[in-house]
Each structure stands twice: as structure tokens, then as C-alpha cells.
VOGU-3710 file (C-alpha; in Angstrom, 3 decimals, decimal comma):
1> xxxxxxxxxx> 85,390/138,210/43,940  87,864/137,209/46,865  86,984/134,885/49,348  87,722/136,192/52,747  89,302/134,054/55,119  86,863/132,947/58,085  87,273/134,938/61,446  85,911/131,647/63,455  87,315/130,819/66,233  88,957/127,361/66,066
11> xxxxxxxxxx> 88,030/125,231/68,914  90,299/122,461/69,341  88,868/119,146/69,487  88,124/117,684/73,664  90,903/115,469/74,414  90,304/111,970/75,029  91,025/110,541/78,464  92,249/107,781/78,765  90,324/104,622/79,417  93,024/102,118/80,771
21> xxxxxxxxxx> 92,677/98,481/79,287  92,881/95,379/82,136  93,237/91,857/81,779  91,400/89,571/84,432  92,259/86,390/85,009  89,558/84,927/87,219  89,031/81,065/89,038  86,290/79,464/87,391  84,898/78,187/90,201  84,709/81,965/92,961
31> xxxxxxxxxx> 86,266/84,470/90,997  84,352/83,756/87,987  81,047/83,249/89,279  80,974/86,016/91,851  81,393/88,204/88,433  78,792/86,217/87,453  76,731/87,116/90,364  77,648/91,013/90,106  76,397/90,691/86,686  72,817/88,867/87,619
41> xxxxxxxxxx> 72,642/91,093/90,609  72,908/94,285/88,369  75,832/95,625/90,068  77,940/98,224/88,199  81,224/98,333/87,770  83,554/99,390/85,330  83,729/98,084/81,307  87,449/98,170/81,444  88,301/94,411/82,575  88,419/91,576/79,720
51> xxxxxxxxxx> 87,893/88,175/82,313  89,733/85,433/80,823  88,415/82,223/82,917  90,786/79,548/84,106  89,928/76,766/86,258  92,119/77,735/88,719  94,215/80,515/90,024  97,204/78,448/90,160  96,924/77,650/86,654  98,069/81,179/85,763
61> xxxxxxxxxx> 101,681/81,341/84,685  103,674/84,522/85,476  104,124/84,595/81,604  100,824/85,111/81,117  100,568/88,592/83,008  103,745/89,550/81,535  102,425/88,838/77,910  99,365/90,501/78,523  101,351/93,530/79,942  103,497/93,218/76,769
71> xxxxxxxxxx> 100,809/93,007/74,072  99,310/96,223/75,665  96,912/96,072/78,885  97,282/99,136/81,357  96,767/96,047/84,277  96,343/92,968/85,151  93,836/91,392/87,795  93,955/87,730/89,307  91,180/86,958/90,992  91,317/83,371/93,024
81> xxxxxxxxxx> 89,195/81,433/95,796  90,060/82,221/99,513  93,295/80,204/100,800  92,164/77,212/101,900  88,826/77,049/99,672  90,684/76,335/96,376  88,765/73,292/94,643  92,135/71,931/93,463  93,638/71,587/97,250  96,274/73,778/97,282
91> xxxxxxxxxx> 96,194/75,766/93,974  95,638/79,385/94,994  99,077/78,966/97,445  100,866/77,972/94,304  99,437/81,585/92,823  100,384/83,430/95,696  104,371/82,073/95,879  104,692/82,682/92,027  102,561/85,854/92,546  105,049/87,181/94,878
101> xxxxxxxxxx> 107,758/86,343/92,742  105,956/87,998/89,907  105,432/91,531/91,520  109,047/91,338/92,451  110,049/91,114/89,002  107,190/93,688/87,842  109,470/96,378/90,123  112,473/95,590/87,728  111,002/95,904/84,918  109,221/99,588/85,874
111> xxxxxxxxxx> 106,030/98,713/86,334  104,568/100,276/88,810  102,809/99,131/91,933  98,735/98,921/91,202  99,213/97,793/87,932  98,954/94,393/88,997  96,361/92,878/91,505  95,648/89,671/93,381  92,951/89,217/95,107  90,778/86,203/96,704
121> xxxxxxxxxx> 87,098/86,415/96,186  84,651/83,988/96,751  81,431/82,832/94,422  79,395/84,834/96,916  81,203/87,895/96,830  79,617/90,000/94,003  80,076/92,950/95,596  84,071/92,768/96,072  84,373/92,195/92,474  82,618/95,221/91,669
131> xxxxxxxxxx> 84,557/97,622/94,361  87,681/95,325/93,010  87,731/97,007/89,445  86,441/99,863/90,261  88,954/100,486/92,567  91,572/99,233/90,117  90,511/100,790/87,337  90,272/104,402/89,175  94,011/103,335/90,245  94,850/102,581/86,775
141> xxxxxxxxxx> 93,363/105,517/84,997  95,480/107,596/87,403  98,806/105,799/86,821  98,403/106,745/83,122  99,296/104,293/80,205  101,344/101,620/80,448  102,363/101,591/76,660  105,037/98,985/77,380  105,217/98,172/73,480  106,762/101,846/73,300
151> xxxxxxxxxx> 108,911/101,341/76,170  109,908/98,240/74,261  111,204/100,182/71,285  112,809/102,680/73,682  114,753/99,852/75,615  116,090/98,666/72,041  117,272/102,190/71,193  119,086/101,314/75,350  120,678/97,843/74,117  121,842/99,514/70,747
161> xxxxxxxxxx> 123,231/102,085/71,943  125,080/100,150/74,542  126,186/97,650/71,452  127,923/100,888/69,896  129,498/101,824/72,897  131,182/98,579/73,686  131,984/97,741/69,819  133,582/101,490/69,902  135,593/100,637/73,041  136,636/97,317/71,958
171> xxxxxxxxx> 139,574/97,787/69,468  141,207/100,405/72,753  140,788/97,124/74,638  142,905/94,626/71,917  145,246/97,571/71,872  145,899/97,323/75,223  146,575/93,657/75,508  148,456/93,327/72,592  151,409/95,800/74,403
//
């Protein structure tokens, strides 16, 4: 007896949407704790952020956001005491120069505005955290992956193709000065 192939329809599996991963990097002593506070208070906000604590804003190199972009978050958040209430005196002005600097070279590198985030919020301000990732994370989620280990690989494939190019041009060039 034959087996008769099943007339079922096939019903592809639901795609997955994508959940964007984000890095926080957030002042021990207002950024932190106002998490903190969201978190006693109940508030709700979204699973996406990993906090990293540092004791102070300024204390975050550039490097750091740019290694977390490379090993592959979808964003990055900085979250730092109010200018002028920085426990170290002046830290959180030292974060916003290099912060500036930072987003400038974010733009050269293709990353897209919203994909990196600095904001002041104070121990007391629960709340702001909470609309803070929710807002980036909704901002995120509709930029779509970062993947910027893949554009990695893709910028290699760039360089070596450029590397052929000019070692295929080069003996035309010792031609030409040898005349």
C-alpha cells in the first residue's frame, strides 16, 4: 500500500521580530539609582537595556560605546547626573565634550542617529528612566538591527577589494615612470 502524500496546508512558522539589544551605561550615584527607584517603585519599562554601573558618567570612554556597538548591541544609553550635580565636580561636562565628539564620529561610521543616547537623570527621577528606554527602545526596534559585526565583514570585502584594485593598477604606474 502507497502512502499518499499529505494535502495539509503548510503554515510557515510566525516570524520573529526583532527585539533590539542596548547597552546602558549609567552614574552610580543618579542614573543608577533612579533605575533603582523605577525598579522599587514597580515601574515598567522595557527588558531590552543591560545597565553596566560606573561611578561616573565621565568615566565612560568613547571606546567603550564603540566596543559595545562592535560586539553587537542595537544601542547604547549613557545615563549621567544633571550638569552641575555630578559628585566628581565636573565629570558629566567631560561626558558631554567627548560625547559630542563621539556622535560625530558615530555619523562616519553609519550609525544612525537614535542609536546612541545621552541623557542626565537624577536619583529621583524614576520615571524618566522608564519613558528613557522605552522611548529608546521603540526608536531602536524601528531602526532595525545594527549587525555591525556583518557590516564588519562587508567593509573587509570594501578594503580588499580596494587592495586588488590598487595592486592591479600599480605595475601601469612603474610603467609610466620608468619612460
Amino acid at each position: 500500500m502507497s502512502e499518499q502524500p499529505s494535502m495539509a496546508p503548510v503554515v510557515a512558522a510566525p516570524a520573529v521580530a526583532f527585539e533590539p539589544r542596548i547597552v546602558a551605561f549609567f552614574c552610580n550615584w543618579c542614573t543608577y539609582t533612579a533605575a533603582d527607584l523605577a525598579g522599587v517603585s514597580r515601574l515598567k519599562y522595557a527588558p531590552n537595556v543591560r545597565v553596566i554601573r560606573v561611578m561616573c558618567s565621565g568615566r565612560v570612554d568613547p571606546q567603550f560605546v564603540l566596543e559595545a556597538f562592535a560586539k553587537g548591541a542595537d544601542g547604547v544609553l549613557l545615563g549621567g547626573c544633571h550638569p552641575g550635580d555630578c559628585h566628581y565636580a565636573e565629570g558629566n561636562y567631560k561626558t558631554l565634550r567627548r560625547m559630542r565628539m563621539l556622535i560625530r564620529m558615530l555619523k562616519e561610521l553609519g550609525i544612525e542617529d537614535g542609536r546612541f543616547r545621552l541623557e542626565w537623570i537624577s536619583g529621583a527621577e524614576g520615571d524618566k528612566v522608564k519613558a528613557v528606554v522605552n522611548e529608546m527602545t521603540a526608536q531602536v526596534r524601528a531602526l532595525g538591527p545594527l549587525d555591525l559585526p556583518g557590516k564588519f565583514k562587508e567593509w573587509d570585502r570594501e578594503m580588499e577589494d580596494l587592495e586588488q584594485h590598487v595592486n592591479a593598477s600599480a605595475p601601469q604606474q612603474e610603467e609610466a615612470h620608468v619612460r
